[in-house]
VMD Tcl script that builds the backbone (N, CA, C; Angstrom):
set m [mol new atoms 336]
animate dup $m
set s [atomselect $m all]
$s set {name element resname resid chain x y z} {
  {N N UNK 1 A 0.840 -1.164 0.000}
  {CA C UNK 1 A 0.000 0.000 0.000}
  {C C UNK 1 A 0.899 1.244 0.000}
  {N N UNK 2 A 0.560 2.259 -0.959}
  {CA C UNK 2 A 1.247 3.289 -0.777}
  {C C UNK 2 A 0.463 4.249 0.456}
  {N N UNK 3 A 1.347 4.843 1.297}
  {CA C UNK 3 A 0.881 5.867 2.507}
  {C C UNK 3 A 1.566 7.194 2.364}
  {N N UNK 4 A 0.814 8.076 2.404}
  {CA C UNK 4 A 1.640 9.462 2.727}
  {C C UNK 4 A 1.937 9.508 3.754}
  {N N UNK 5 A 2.930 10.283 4.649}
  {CA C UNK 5 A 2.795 10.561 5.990}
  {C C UNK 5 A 3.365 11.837 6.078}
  {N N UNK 6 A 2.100 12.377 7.008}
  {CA C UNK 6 A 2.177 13.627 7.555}
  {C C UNK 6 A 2.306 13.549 8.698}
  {N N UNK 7 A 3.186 14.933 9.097}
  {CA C UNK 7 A 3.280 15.398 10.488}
  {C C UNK 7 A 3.720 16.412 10.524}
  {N N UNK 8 A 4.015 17.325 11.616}
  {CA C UNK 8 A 5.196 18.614 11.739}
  {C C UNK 8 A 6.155 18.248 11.134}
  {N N UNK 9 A 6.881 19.615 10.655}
  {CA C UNK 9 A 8.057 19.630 10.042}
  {C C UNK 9 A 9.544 18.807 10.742}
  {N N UNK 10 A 9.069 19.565 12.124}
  {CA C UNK 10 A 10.111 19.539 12.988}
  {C C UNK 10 A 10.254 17.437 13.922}
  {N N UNK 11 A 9.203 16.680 13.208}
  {CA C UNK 11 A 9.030 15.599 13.543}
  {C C UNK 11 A 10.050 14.883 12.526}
  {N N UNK 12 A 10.734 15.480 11.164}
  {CA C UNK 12 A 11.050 14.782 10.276}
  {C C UNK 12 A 11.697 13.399 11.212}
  {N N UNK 13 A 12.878 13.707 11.937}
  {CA C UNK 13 A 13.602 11.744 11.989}
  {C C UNK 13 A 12.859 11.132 12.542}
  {N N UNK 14 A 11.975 11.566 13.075}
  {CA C UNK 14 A 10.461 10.300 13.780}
  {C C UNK 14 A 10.027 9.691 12.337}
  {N N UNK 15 A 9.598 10.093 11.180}
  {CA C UNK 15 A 8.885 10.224 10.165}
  {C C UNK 15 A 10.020 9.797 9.447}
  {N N UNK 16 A 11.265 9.393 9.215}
  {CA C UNK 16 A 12.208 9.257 8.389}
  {C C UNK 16 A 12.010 7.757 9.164}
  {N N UNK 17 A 12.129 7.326 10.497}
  {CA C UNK 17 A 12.238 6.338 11.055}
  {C C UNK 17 A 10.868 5.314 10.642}
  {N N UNK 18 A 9.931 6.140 10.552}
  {CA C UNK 18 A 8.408 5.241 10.542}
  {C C UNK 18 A 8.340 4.721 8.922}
  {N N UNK 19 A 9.032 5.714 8.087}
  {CA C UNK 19 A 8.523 5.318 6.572}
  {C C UNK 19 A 9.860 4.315 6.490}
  {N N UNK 20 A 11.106 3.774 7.071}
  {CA C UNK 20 A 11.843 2.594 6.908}
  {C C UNK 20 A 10.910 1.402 7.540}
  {N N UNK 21 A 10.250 1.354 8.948}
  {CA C UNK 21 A 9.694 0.762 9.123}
  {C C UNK 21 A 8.865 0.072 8.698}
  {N N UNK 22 A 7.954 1.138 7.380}
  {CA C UNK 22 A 6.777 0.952 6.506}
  {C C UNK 22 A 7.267 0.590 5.387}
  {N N UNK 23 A 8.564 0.613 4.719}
  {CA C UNK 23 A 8.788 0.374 3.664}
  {C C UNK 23 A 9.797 -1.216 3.525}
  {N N UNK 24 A 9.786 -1.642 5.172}
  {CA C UNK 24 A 10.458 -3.325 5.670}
  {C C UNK 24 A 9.014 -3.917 5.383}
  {N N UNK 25 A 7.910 -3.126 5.923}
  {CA C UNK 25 A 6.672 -4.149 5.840}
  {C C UNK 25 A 6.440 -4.216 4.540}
  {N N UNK 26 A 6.777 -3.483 3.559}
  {CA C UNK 26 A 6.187 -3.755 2.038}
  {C C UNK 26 A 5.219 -2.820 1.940}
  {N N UNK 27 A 5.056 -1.393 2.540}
  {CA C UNK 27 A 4.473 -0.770 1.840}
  {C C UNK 27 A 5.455 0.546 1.282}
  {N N UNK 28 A 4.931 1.218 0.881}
  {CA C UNK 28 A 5.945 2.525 -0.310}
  {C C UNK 28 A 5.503 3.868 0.728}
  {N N UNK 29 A 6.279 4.359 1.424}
  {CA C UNK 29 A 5.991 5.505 2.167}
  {C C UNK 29 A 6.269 6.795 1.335}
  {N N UNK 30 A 5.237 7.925 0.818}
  {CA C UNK 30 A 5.568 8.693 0.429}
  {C C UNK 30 A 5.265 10.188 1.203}
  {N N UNK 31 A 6.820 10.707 1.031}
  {CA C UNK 31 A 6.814 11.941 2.445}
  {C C UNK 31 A 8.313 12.755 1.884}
  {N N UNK 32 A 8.334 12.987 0.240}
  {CA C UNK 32 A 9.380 13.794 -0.063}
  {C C UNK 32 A 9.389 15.083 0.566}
  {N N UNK 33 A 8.544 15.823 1.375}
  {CA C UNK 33 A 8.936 16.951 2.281}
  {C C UNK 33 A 10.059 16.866 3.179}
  {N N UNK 34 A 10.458 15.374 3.617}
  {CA C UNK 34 A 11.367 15.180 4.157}
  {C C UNK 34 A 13.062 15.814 3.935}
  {N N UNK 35 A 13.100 16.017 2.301}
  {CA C UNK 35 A 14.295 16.014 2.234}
  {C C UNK 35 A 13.805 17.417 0.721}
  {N N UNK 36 A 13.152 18.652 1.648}
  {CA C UNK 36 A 12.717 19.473 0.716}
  {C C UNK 36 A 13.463 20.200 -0.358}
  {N N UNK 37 A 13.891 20.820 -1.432}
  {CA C UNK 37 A 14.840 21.375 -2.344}
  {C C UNK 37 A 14.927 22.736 -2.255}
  {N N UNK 38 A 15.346 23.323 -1.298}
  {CA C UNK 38 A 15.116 24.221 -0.764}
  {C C UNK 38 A 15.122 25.629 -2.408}
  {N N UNK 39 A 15.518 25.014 -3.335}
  {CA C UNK 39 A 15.261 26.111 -4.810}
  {C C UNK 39 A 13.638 26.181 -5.231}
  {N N UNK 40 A 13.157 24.971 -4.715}
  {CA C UNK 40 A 11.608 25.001 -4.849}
  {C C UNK 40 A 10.971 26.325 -4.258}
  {N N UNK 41 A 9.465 27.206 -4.806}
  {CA C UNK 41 A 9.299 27.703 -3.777}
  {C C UNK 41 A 8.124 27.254 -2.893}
  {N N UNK 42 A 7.506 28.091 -2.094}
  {CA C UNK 42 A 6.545 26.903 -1.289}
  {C C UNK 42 A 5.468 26.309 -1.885}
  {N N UNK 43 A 4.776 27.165 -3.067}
  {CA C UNK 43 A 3.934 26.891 -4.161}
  {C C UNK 43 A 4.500 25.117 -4.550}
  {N N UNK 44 A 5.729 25.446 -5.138}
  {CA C UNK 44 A 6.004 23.896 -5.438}
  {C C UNK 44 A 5.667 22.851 -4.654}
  {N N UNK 45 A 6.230 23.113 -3.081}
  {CA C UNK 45 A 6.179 21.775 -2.138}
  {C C UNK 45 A 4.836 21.862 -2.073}
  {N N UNK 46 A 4.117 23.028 -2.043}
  {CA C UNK 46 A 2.564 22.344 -1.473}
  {C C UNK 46 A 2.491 21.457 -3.057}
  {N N UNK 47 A 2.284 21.556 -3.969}
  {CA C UNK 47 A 1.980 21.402 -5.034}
  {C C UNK 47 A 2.340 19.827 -4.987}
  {N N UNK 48 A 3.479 19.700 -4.703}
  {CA C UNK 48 A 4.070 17.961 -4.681}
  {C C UNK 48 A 3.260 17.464 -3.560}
  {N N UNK 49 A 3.390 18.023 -2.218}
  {CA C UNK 49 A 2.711 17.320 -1.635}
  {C C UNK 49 A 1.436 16.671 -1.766}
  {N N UNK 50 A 0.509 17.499 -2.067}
  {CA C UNK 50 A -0.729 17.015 -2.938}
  {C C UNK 50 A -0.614 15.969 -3.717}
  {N N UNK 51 A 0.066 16.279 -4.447}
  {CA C UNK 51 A 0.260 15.005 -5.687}
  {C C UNK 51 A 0.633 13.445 -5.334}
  {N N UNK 52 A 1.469 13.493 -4.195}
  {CA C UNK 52 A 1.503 12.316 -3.481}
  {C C UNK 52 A 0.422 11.954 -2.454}
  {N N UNK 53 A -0.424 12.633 -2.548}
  {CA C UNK 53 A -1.525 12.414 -1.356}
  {C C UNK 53 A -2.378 11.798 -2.930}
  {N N UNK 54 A -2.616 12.103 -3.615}
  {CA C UNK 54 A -2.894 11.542 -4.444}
  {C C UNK 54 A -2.976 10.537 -5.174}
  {N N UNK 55 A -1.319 10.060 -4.928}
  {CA C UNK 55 A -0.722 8.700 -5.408}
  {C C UNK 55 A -0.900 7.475 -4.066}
  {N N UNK 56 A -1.421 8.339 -3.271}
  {CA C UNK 56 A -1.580 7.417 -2.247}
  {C C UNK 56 A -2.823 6.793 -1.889}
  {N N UNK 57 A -2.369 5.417 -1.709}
  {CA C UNK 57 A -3.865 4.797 -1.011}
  {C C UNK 57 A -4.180 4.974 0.261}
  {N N UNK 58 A -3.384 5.791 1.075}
  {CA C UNK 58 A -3.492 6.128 2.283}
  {C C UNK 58 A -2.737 6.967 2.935}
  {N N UNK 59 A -3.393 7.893 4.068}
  {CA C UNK 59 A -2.458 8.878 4.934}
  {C C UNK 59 A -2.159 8.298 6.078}
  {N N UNK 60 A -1.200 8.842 6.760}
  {CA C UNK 60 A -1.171 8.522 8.377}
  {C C UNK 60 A -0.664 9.846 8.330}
  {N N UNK 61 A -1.478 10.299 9.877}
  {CA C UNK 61 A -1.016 11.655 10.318}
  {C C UNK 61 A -0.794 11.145 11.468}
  {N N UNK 62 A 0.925 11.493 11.643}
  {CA C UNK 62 A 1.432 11.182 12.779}
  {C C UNK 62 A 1.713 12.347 13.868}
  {N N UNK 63 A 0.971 12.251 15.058}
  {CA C UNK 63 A 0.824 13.724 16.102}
  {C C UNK 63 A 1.072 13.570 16.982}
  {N N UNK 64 A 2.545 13.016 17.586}
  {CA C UNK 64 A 3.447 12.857 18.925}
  {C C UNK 64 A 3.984 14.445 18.701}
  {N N UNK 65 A 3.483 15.322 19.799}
  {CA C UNK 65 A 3.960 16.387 20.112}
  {C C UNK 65 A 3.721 17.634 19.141}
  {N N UNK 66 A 2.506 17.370 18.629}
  {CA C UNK 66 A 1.342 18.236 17.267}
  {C C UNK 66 A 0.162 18.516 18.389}
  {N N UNK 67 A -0.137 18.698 19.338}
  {CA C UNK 67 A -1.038 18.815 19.976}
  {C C UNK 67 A -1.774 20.717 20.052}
  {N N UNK 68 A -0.893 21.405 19.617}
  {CA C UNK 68 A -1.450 22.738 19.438}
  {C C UNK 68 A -0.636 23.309 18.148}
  {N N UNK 69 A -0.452 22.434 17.304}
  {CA C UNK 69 A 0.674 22.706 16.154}
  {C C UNK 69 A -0.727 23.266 14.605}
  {N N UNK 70 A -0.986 24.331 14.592}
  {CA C UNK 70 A -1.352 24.676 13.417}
  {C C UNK 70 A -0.581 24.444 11.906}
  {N N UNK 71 A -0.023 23.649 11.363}
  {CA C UNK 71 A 0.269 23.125 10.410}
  {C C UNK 71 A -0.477 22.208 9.200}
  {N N UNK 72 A 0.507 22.740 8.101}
  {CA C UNK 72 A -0.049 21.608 6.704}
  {C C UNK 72 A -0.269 20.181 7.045}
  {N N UNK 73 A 0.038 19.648 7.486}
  {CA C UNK 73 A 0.101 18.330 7.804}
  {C C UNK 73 A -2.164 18.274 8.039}
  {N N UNK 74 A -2.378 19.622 8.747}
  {CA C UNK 74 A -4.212 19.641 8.963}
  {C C UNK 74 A -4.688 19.925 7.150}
  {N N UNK 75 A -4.022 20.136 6.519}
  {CA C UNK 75 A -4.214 20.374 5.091}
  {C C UNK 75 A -4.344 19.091 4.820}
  {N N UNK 76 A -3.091 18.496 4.966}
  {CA C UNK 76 A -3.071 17.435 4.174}
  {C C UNK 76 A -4.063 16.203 4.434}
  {N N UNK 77 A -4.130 16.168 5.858}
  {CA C UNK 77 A -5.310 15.189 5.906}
  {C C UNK 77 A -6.707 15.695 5.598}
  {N N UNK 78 A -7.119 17.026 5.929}
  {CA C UNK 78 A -8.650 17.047 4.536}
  {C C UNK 78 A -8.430 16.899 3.977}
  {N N UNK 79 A -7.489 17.207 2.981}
  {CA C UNK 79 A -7.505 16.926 1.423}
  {C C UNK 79 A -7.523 15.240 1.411}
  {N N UNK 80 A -7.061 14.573 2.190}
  {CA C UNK 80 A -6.937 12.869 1.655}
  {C C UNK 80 A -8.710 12.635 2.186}
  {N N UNK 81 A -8.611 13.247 3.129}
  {CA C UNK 81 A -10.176 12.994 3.628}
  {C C UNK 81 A -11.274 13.259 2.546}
  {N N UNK 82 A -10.957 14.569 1.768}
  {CA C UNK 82 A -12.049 14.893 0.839}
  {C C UNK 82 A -11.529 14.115 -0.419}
  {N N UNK 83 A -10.198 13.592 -0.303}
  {CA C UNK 83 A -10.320 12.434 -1.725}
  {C C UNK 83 A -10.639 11.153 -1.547}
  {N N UNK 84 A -11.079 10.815 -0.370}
  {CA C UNK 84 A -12.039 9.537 -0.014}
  {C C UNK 84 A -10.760 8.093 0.508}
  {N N UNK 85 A -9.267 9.082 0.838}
  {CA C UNK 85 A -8.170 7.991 1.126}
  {C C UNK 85 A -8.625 7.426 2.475}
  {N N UNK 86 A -7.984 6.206 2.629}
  {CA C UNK 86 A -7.700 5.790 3.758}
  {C C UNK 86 A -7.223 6.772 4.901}
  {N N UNK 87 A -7.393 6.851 5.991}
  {CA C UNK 87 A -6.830 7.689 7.165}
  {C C UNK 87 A -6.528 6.902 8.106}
  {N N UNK 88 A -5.288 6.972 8.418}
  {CA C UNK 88 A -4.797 6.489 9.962}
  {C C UNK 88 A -4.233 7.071 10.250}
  {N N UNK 89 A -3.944 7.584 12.200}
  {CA C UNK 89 A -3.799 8.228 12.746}
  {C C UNK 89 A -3.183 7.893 14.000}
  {N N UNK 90 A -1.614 7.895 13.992}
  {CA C UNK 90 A -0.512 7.146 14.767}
  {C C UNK 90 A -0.542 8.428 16.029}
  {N N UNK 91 A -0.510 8.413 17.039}
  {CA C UNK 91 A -0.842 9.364 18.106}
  {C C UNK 91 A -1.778 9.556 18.184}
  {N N UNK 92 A -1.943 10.795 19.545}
  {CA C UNK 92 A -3.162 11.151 20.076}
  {C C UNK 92 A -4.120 12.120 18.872}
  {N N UNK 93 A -5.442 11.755 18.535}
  {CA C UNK 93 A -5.976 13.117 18.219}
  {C C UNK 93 A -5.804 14.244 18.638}
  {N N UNK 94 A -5.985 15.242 17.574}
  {CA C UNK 94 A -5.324 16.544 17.987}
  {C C UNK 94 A -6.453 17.865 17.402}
  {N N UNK 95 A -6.960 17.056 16.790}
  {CA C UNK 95 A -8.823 18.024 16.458}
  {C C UNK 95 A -9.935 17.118 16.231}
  {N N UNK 96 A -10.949 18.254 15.935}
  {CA C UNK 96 A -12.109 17.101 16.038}
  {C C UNK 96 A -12.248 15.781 14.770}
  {N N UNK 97 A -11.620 16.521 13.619}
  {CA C UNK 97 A -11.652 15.470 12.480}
  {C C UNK 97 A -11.058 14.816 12.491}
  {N N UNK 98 A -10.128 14.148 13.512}
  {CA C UNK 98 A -9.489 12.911 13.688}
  {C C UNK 98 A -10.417 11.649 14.712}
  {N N UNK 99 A -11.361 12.247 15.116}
  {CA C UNK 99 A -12.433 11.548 15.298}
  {C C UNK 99 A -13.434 10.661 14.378}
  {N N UNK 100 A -13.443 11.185 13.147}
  {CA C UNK 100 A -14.352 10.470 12.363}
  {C C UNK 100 A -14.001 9.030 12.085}
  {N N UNK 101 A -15.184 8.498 11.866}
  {CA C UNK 101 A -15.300 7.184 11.821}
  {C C UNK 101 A -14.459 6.776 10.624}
  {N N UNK 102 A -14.368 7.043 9.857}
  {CA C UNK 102 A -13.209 6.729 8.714}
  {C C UNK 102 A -11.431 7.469 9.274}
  {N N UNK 103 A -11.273 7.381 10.137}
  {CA C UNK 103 A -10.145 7.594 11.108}
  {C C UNK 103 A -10.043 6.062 11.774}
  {N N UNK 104 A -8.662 5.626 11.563}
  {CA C UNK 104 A -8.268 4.069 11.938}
  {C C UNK 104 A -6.969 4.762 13.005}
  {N N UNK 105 A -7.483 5.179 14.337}
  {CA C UNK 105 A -6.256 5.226 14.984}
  {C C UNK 105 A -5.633 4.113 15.822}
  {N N UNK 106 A -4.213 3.890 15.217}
  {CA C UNK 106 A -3.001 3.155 15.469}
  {C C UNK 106 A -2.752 3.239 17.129}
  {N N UNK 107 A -2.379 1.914 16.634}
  {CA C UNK 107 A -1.558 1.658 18.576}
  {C C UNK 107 A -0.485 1.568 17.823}
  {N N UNK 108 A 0.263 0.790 16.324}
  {CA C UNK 108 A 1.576 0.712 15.885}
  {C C UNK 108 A 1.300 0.233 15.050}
  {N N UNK 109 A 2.352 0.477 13.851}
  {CA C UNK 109 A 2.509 0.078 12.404}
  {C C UNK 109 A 2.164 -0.847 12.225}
  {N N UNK 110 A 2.003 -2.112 12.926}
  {CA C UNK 110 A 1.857 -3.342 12.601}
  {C C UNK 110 A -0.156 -3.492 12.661}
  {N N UNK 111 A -0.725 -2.607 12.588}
  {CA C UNK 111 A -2.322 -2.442 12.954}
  {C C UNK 111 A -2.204 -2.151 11.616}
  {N N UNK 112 A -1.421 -1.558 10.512}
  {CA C UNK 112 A -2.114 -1.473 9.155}
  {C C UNK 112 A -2.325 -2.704 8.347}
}
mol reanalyze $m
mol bondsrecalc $m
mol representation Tube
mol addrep $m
């Protein structure tokens, strides 16, 4: 299964660590924000990011220490939400739309 994964910026080696994890189990983690081109401008990265939310059969929004974090990462999961992806949700909820019933929150990788 391909997964996007979102989170804070500042989470990247948590998120560098989870998509090796995800990509031993056999799925394709896609999260090129990780290693951004900094000649891009932000137009671009949002622009890619999308596009892999796209290519994906699924998000995980990961929110260890996102608990009052206004960030894209809340973009990115409406948008997978309003494209009808899979959602899972590794940490605590952190707004109300991580409540919805099409929300699969994780105890650990091995629950996908």
């Amino acid at each position: 299964m391909k997964i996007y994964l979102a989170s804070r910026f500042r989470n990247k080696e948590k998120i560098r660590v989870l998509k090796s994890e995800l990509n031993c189990c056999g799925h394709q983690a896609l999260c090129s924000w990780l290693d951004e081109n900094p000649a891009n401008t932000k137009e671009e990265n949002a622009r890619r990011d999308l596009q892999e939310i796209d290519e994906a059969d699924a998000l995980l929004l990961f929110t260890e220490d996102c608990e009052l974090v206004p960030g894209g990462m809340h973009v990115e999961f409406g948008y997978a939400l309003a494209k009808g992806k899979k959602l899972f949700l590794l940490g605590p909820p952190v707004n109300i739309f991580n409540y919805l019933s099409e929300v699969v929150i994780l105890k650990s990788l091995n629950d996908i």
